[in-house]
N, C-alpha and C positions, 0 to 999 in steps of 0.2 A: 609480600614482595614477589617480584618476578627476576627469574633469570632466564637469559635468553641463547640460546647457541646457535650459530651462525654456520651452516655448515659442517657439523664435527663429524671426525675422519676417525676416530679410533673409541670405539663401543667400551672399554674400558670405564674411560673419562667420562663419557657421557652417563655410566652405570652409578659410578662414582657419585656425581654430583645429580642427579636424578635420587641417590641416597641420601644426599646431603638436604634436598629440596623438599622429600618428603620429611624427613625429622624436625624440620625448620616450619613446616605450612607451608612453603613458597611452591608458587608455579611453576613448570618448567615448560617453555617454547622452545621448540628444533624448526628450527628454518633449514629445508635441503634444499639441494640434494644430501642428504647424509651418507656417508663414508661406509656404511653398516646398515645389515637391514637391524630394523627396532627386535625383532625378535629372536636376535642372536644369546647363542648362551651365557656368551660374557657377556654381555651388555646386563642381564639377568643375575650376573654369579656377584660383576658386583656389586647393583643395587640391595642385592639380597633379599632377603624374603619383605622387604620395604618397596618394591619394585607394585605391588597392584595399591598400595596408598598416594603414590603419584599424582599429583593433579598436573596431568601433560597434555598439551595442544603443540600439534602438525599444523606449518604451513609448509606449501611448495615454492615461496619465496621471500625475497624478505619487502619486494612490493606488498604482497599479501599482506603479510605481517602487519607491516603500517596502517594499511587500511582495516583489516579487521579490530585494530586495536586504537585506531585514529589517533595517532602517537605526528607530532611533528616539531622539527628542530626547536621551534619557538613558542610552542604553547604553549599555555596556561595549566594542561591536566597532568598527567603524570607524566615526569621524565625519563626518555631514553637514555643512560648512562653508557659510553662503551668502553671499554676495556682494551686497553694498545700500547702495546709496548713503545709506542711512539708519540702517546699525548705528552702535553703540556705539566699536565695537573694533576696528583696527588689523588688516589683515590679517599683518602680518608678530610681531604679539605672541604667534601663535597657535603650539603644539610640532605640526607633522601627522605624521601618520603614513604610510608607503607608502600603505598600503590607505586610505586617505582617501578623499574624494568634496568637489568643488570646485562647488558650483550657483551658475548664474549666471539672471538672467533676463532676458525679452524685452527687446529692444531700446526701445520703446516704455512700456513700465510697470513694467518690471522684475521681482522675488518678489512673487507679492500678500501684502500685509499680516497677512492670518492666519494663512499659513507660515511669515512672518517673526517673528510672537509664539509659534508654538509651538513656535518653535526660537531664540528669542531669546539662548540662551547662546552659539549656533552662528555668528552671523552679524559678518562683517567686515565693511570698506570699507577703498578704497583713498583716503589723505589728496588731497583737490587744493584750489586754492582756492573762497573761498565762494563767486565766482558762478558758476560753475560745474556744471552739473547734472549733469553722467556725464562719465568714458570710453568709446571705443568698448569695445563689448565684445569685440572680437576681445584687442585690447590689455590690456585689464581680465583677462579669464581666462591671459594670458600672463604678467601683471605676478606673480599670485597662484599661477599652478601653477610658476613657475619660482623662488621662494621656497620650496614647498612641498619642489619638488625640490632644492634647495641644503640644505635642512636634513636633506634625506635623502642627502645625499654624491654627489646625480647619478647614484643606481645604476642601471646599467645604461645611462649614457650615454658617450661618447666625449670626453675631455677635453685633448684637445690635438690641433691640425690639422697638417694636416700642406698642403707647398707644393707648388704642381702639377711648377715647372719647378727650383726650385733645393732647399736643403739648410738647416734651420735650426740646424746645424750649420758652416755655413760655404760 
């Protein structure tokens, strides 16, 4: 799985779910200008010591983006899914595939609106109620990549814990 961040303004979120990304296998793309340099303490305090397992790729746009990843509205290969408080469609109605790509946007303004029309097939939301303006985003990209990853069987993740001092067993 890929998720993708659009701009993110607050190093926190992005620490956050760059934690989430590693623990999962998923990639994580930053599209800036970024809000933070990458090397900031929080941005590090709280991915936590999960922060050098990372698989992260920088672009300086999201022109870039597209073309490095040859992603477009209508093809065939893996989809761009995005994230907006303003789609149509239910993020969990959606069938993803591994190779999927999950964009979220800045903290503050979210996808701009003409990414959002020209990928208008592509784009979810997560249900909350109406007064309500967003989710964090850290939460918001965890609510939607771990749907993602449930329909994909969790591959390649570890599905049953195990106890430090006794036996679930007995």
């Amino acid at each position: 799985m890929n998720v993708v961040l659009l701009e993110p303004e607050i190093p926190q979120n992005t620490g956050n779910i760059g934690r989430t990304c590693a623990a999962t296998g998923t990639q994580l793309h930053l599209i800036g200008p970024l809000g933070f340099s990458i090397n900031e303490k929080s941005i590090r305090r709280a991915g936590l010591d999960y922060w050098p397992d990372l698989n992260l790729r920088y672009y300086d746009s999201f022109e870039e983006f597209i073309g490095v990843n040859l992603l477009s509205p209508g093809g065939d290969g893996p989809k761009l899914y995005m994230a907006s408080t303003k789609a149509r469609r239910v993020y969990s109605d959606i069938c993803y595939k591994y190779e999927d790509y999950i964009m979220f946007g800045k903290e503050s303004a979210g996808i701009p609106e003409e990414i959002l029309l020209e990928y208008s097939n592509l784009c979810v939301r997560i249900p909350m109620g109406e007064k309500y303006r967003s989710l964090n985003l850290s939460s918001s990209a965890a609510v939607v990549l771990y749907e993602a990853l449930r329909q994909n069987g969790f591959f390649g993740l570890q599905l049953q814990g195990k106890l430090h001092r006794r036996s679930w067993d007995g």
